[in-house]
Every structure is written in C-alpha cells, then in structure tokens.
N, CA, C and O of each residue as an XYZ file, in Angstrom:
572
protein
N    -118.944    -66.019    -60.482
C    -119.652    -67.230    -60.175
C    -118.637    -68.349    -59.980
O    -118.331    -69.113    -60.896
N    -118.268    -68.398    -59.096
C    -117.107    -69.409    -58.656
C    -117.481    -70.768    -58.616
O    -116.920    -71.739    -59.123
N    -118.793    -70.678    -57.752
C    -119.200    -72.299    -57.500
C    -120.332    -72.496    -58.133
O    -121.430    -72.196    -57.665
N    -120.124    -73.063    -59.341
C    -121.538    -73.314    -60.334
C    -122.690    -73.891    -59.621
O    -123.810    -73.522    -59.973
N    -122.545    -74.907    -58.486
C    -123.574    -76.004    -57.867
C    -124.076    -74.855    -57.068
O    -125.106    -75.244    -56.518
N    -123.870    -73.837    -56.805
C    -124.497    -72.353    -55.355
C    -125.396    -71.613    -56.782
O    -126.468    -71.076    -56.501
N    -124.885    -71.599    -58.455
C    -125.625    -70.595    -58.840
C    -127.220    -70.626    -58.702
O    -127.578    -71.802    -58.629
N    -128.058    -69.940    -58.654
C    -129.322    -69.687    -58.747
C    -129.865    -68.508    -59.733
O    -129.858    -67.363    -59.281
N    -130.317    -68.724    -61.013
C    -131.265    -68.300    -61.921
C    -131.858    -66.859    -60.968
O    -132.197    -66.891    -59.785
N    -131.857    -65.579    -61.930
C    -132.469    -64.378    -61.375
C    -134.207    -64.597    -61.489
O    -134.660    -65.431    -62.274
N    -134.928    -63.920    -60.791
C    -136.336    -63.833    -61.133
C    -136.491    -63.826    -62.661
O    -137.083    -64.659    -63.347
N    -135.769    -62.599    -63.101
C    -136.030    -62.660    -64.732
C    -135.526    -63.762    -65.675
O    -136.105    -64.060    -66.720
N    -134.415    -64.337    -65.233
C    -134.387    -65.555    -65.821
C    -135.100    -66.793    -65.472
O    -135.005    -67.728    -66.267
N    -135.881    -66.961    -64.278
C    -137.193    -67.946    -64.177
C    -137.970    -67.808    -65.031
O    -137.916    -68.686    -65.892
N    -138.855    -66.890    -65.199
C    -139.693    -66.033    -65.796
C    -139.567    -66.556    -67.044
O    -140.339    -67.388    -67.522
N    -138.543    -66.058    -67.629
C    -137.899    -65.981    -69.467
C    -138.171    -68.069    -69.231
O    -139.200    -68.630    -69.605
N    -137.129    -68.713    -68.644
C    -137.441    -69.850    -68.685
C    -138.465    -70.902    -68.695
O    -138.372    -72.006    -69.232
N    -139.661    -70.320    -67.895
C    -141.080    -70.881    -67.491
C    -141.207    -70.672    -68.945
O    -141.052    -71.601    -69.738
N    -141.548    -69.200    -69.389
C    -142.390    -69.022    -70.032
C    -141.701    -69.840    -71.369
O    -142.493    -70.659    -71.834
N    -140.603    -69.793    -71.963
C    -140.075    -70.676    -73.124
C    -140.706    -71.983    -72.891
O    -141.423    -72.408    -73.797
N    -140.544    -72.781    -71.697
C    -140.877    -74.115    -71.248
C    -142.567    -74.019    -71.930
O    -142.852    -74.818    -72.822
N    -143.514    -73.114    -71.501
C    -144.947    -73.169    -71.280
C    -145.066    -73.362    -72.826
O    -145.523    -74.419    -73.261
N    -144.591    -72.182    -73.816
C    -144.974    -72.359    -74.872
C    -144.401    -73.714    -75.840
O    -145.092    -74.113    -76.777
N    -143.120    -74.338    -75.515
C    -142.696    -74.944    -76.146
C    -143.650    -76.870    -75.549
O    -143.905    -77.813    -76.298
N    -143.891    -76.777    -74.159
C    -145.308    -77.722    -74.104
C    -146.217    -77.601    -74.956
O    -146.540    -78.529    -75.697
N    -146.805    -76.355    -74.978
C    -148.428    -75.912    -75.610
C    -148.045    -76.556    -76.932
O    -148.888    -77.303    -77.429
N    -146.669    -76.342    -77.701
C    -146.654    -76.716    -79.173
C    -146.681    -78.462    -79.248
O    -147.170    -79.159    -80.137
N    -146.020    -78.866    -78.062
C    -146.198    -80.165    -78.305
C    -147.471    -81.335    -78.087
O    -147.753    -82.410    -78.617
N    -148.024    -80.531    -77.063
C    -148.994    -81.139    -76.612
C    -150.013    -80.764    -77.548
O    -151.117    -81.278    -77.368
N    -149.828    -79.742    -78.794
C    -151.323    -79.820    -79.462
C    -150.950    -80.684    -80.550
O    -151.864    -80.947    -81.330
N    -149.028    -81.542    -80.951
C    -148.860    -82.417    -81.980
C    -148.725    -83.849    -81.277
O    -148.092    -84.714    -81.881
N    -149.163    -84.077    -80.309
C    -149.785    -85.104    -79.528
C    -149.002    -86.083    -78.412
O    -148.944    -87.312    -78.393
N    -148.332    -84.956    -77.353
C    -147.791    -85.349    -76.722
C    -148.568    -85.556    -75.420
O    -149.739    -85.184    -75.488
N    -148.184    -86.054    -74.285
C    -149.316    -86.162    -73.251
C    -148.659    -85.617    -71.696
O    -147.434    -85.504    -71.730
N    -148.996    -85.436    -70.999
C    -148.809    -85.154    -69.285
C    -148.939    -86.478    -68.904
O    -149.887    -87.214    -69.176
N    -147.774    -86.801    -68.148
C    -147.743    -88.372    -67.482
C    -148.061    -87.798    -65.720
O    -147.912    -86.618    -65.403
N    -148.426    -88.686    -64.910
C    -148.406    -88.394    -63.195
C    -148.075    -90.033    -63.265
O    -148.653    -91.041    -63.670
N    -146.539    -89.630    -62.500
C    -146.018    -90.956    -61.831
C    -146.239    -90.704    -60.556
O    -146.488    -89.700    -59.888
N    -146.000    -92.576    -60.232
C    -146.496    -92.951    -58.675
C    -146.492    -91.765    -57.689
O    -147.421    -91.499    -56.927
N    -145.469    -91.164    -57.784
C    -144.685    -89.992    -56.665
C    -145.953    -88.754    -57.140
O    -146.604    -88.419    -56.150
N    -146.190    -88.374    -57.835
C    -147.122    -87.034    -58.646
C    -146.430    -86.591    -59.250
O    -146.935    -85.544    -59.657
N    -145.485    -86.711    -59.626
C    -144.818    -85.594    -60.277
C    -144.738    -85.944    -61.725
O    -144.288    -86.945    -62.284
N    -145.525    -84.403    -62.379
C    -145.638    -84.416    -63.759
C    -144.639    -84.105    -64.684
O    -143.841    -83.183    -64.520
N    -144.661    -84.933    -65.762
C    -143.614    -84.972    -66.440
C    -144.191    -85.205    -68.273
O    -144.961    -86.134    -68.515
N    -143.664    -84.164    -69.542
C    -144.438    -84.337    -70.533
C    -143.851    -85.652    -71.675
O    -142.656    -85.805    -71.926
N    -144.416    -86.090    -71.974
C    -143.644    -87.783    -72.706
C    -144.335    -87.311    -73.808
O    -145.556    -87.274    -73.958
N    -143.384    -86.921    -74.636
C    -143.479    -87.066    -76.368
C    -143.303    -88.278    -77.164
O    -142.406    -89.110    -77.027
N    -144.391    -88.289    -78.131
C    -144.601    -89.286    -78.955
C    -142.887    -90.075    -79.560
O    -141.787    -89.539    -79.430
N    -143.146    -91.322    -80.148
C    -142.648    -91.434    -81.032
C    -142.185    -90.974    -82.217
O    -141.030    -91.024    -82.640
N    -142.997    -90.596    -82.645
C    -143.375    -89.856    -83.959
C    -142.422    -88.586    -83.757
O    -141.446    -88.204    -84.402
N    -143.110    -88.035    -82.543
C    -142.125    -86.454    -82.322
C    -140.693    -86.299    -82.429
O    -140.091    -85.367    -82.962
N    -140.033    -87.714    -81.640
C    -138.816    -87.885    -81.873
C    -138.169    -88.288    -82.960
O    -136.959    -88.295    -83.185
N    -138.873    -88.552    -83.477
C    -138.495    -89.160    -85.302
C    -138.384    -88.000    -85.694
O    -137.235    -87.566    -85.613
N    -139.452    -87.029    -86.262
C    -139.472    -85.645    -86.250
C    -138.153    -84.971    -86.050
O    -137.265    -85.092    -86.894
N    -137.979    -84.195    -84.856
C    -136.698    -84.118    -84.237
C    -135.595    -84.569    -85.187
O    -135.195    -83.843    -86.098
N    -135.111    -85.803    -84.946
C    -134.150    -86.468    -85.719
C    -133.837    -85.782    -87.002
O    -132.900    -85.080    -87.383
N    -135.104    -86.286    -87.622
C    -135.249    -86.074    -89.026
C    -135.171    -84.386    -89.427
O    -134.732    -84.111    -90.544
N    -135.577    -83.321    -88.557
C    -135.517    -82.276    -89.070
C    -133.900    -81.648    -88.497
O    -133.588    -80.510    -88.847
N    -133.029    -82.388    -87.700
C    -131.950    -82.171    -87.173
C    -132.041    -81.095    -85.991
O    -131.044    -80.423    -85.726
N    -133.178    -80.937    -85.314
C    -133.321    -80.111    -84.130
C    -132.166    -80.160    -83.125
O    -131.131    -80.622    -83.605
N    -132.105    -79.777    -81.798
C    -131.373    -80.201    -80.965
C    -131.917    -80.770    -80.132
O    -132.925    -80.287    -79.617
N    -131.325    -82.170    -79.687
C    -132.135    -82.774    -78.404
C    -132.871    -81.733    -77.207
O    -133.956    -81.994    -76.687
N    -132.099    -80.590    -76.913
C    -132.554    -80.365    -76.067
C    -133.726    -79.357    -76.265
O    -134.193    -78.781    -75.282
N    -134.282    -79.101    -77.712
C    -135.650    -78.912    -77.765
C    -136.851    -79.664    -77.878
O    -137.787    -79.356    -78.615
N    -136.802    -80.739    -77.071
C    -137.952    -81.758    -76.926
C    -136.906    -82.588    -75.624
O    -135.700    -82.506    -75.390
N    -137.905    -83.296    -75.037
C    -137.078    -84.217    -73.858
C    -137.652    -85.670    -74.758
O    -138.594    -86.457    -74.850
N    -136.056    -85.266    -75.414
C    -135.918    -86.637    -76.223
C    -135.834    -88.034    -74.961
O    -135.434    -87.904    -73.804
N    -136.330    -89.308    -75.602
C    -136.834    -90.256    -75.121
C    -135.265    -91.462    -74.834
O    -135.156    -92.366    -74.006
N    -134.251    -90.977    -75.893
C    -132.888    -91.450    -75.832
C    -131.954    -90.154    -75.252
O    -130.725    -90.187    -75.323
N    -132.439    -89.408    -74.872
C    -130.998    -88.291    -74.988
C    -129.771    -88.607    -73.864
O    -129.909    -89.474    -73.000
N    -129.278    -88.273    -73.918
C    -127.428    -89.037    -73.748
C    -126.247    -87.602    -73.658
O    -126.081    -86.729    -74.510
N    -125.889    -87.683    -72.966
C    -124.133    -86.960    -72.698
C    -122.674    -87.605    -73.248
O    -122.071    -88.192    -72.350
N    -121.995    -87.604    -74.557
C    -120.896    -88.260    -74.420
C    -119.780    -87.508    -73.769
O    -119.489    -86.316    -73.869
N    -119.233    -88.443    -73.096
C    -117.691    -87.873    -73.076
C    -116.723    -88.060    -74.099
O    -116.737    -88.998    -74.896
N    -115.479    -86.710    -74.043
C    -114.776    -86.972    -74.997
C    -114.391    -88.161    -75.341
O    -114.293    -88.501    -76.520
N    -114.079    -89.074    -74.147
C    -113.422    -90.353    -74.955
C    -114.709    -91.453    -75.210
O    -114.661    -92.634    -74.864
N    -116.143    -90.650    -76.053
C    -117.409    -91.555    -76.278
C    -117.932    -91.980    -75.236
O    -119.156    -91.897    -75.338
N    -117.552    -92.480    -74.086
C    -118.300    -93.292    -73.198
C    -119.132    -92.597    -73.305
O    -118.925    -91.472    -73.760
N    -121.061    -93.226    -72.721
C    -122.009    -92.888    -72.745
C    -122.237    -92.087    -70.955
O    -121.698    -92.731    -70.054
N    -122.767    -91.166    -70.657
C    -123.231    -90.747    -69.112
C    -124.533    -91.651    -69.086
O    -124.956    -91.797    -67.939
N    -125.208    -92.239    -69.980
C    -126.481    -92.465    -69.816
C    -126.269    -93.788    -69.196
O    -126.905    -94.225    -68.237
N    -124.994    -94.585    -70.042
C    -124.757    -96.118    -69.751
C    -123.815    -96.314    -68.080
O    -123.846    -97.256    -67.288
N    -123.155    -95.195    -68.031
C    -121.846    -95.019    -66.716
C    -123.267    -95.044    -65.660
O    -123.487    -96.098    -65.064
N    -124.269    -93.793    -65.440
C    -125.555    -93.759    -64.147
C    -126.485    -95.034    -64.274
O    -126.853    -95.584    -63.236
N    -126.791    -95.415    -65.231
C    -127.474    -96.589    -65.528
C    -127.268    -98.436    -64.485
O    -127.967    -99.134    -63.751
N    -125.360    -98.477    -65.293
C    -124.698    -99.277    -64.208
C    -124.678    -98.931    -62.652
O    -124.925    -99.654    -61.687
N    -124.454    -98.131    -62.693
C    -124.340    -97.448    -61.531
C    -125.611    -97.647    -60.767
O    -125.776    -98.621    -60.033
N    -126.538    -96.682    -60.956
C    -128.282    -97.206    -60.537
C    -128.815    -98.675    -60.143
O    -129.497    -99.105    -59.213
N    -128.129    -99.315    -61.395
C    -128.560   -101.009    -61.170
C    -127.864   -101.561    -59.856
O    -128.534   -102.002    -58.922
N    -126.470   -101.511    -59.842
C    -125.981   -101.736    -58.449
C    -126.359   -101.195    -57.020
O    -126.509   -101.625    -55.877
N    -126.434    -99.962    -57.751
C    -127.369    -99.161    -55.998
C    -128.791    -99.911    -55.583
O    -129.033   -100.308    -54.443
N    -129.535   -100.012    -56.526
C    -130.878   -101.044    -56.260
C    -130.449   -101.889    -55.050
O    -130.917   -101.647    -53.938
N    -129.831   -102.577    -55.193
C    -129.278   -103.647    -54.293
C    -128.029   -103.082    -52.925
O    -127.883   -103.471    -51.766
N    -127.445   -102.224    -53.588
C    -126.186   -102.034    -52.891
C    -126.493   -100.878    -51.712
O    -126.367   -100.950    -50.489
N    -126.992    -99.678    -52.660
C    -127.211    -98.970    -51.653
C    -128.203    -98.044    -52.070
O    -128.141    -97.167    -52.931
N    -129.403    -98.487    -51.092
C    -130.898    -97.972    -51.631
C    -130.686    -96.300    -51.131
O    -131.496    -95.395    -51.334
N    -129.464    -96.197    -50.481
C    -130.088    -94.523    -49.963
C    -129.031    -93.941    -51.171
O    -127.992    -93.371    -50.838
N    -129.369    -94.123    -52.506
C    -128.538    -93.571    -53.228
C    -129.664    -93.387    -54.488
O    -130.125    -92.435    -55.117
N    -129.852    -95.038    -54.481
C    -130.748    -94.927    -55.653
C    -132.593    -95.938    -54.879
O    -132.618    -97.160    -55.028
N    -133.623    -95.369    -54.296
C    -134.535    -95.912    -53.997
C    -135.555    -97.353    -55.123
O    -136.504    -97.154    -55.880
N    -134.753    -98.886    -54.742
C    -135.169    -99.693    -55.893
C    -137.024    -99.850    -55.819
O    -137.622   -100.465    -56.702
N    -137.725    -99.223    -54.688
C    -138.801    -99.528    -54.190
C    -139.481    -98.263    -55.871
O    -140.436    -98.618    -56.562
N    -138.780    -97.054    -56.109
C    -139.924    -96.118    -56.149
C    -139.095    -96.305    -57.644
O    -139.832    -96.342    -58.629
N    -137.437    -96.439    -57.915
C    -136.558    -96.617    -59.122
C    -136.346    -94.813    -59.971
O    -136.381    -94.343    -61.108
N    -136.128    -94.334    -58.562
C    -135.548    -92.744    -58.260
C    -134.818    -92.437    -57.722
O    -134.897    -92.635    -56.510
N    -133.889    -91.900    -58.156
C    -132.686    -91.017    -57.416
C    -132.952    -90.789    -56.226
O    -134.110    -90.372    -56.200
N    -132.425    -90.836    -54.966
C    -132.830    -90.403    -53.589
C    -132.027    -88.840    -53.681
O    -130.933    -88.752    -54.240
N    -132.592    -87.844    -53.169
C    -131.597    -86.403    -52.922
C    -130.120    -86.992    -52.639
O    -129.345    -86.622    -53.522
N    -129.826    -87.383    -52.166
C    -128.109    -87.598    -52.004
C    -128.192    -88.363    -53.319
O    -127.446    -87.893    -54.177
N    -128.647    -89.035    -53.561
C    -128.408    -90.764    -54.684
C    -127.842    -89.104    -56.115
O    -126.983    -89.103    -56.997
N    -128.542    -88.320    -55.798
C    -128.908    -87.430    -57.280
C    -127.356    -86.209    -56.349
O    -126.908    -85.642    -57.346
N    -126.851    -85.885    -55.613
C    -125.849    -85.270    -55.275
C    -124.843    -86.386    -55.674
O    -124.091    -85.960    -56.550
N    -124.605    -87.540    -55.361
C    -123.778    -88.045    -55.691
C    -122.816    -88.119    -57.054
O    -121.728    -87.665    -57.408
N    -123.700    -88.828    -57.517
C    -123.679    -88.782    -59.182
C    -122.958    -87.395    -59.637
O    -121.743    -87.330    -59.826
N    -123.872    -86.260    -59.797
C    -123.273    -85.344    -59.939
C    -122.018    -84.983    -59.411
O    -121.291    -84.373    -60.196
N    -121.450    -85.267    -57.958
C    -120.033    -84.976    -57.695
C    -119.080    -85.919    -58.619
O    -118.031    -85.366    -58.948
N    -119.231    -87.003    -59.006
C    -118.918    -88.245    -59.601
C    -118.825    -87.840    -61.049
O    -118.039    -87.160    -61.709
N    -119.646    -88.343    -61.228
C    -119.726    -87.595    -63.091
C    -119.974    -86.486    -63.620
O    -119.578    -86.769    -64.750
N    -120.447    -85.052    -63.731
C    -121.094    -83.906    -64.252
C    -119.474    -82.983    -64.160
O    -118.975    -82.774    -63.054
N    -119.059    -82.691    -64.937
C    -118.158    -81.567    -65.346
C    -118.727    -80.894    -65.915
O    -119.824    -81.191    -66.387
N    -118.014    -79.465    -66.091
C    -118.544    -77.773    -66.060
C    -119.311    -77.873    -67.435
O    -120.288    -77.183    -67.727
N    -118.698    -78.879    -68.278
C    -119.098    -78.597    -69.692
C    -120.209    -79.024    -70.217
O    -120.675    -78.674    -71.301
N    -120.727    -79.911    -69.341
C    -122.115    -80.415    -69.164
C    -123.200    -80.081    -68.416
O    -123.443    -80.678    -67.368
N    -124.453    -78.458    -69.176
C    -125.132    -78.028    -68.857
C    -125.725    -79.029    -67.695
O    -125.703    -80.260    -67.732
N    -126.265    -78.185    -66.641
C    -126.780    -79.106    -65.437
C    -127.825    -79.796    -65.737
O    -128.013    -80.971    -65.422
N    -128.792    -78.868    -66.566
C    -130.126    -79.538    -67.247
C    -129.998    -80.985    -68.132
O    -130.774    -81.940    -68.175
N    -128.992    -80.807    -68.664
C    -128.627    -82.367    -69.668
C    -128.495    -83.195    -68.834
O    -129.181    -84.211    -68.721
N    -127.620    -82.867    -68.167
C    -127.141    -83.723    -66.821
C    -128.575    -84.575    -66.101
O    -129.052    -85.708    -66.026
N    -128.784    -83.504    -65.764
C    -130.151    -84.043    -65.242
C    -131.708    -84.804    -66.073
O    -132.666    -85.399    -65.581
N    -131.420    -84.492    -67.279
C    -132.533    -85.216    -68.117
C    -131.980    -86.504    -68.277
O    -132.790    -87.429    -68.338
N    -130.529    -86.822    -68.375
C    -129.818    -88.168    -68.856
C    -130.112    -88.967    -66.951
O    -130.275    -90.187    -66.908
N    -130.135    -88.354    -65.922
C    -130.368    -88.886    -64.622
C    -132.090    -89.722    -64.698
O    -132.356    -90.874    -64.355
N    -133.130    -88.554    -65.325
C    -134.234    -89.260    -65.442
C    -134.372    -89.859    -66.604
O    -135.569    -90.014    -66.844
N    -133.547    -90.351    -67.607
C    -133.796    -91.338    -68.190
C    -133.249    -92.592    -67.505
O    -133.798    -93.662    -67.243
N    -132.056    -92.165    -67.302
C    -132.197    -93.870    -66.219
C    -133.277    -94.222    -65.395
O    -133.630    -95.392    -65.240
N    -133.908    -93.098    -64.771
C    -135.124    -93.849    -63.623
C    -136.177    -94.214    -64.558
O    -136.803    -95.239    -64.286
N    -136.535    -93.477    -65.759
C    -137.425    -93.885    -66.482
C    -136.872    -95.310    -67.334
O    -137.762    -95.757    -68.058
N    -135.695    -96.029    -67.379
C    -135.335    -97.219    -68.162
C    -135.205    -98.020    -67.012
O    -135.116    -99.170    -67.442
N    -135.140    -98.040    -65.642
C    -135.598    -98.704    -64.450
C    -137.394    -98.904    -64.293
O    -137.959    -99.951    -63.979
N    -138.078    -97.527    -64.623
C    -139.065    -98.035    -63.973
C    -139.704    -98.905    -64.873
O    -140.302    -99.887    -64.434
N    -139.608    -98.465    -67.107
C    -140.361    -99.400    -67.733
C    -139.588   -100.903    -67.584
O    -140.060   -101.728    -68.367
N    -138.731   -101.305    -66.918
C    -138.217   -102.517    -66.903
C    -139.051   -103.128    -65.595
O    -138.675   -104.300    -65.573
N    -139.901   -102.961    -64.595
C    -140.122   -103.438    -63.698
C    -141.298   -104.231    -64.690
O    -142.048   -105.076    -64.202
C-alpha cells in the first residue's frame, strides 16, 4: 500500500465497519443522543452533553463517540483543530472555493487541500476528518 490517499477498505471491511458504526449509534441513541439533518441533508449523530462528560469521566477513547471537542495534537502540541479553524476563517473571505462561507463547509478541493497541507501518515484519516467537521460545525454554530 504505497499511496495511503488510493487505499480503499475491502467489502469485508465495509461491512465489519457499518455494522460496528450501526450498533455503536443504536447504543447511543437509546442514552439520548439524536440524528441532526443539516441544511445540505446530510445526517450526522450529535451526542449529548452528558455523553461526553461520560466519556471523559469513564476515560474512553475519543474516538468511541464523535466527541463534540475532539482535536489532533501535533508533536510540538499545536492544535489541528485551531491550525483548519484559522485557516477556514480566512478562506470564508479569501477563497470560497476552498472553504464555501455561504453553506460553512469544506468545498471537495477546500477538504483535498487541507489534507495535502496538514494530515501526516500518523493521523488516522477518520480523526483527520472528524477534527475537519468540527471546524464546519464551530463555523456554522457561530453564524
């Protein structure tokens, strides 16, 4: 696997993945998490407060809940959440075909970019990408 950005997941690892995803919703959504539909449709599950306290408190790993802060450091601390964030805010203005300030979403290139820019090997793509939609989600509750 030479070029990580070409890999693609086997059938059986979709599969194995859906299905972890399905059950690990079902558990949250019966301790009272909800299904959001933003402007665009696209569904996305937003866990309580509470849940993330939870979490915390029982020392889980962020990446078993789509924690509401979750974050990438780099070795030398800087935040990925605070580096795309700045970044995002300037594109609003600078350059909408990167980051769209109308919808306060990554445009397909806006979301290639970034990644050529910031995401090294050591940073699962999925993290990567949950710390991308928390910036659009700390853009859009700011409108």
């Amino acid at each position: 696997m030479s070029n990580p950005e070409k890999y693609r997941p086997t059938p059986e690892e979709q599969a194995k993945t859906e299905k972890e995803r399905t059950l690990s919703d079902a558990d949250l959504l019966k301790k009272g998490a909800e299904y959001v539909v933003d402007e665009l449709g696209e569904k996305r599950l937003e866990v309580t407060g509470q849940q993330i306290a939870d979490l915390k408190r029982t020392g889980k790993k962020p990446d078993q809940v789509e924690s509401l802060d979750f974050d990438i450091k780099y070795p030398n601390g800087d935040s990925l959440f605070e580096k795309l964030l700045e970044f995002a805010q300037g594109a609003q203005t600078q350059r909408p075909d990167l980051f769209d300030p109308t919808t306060n979403t990554w445009t397909d290139w806006g979301h290639t970019r970034i990644k050529e820019m910031w995401h090294r090997p050591d940073f699962p793509e999925a993290d990567f990408d949950k710390v991308a939609k928390r910036v659009e989600r700390k853009l859009k509750d700011a409108k």
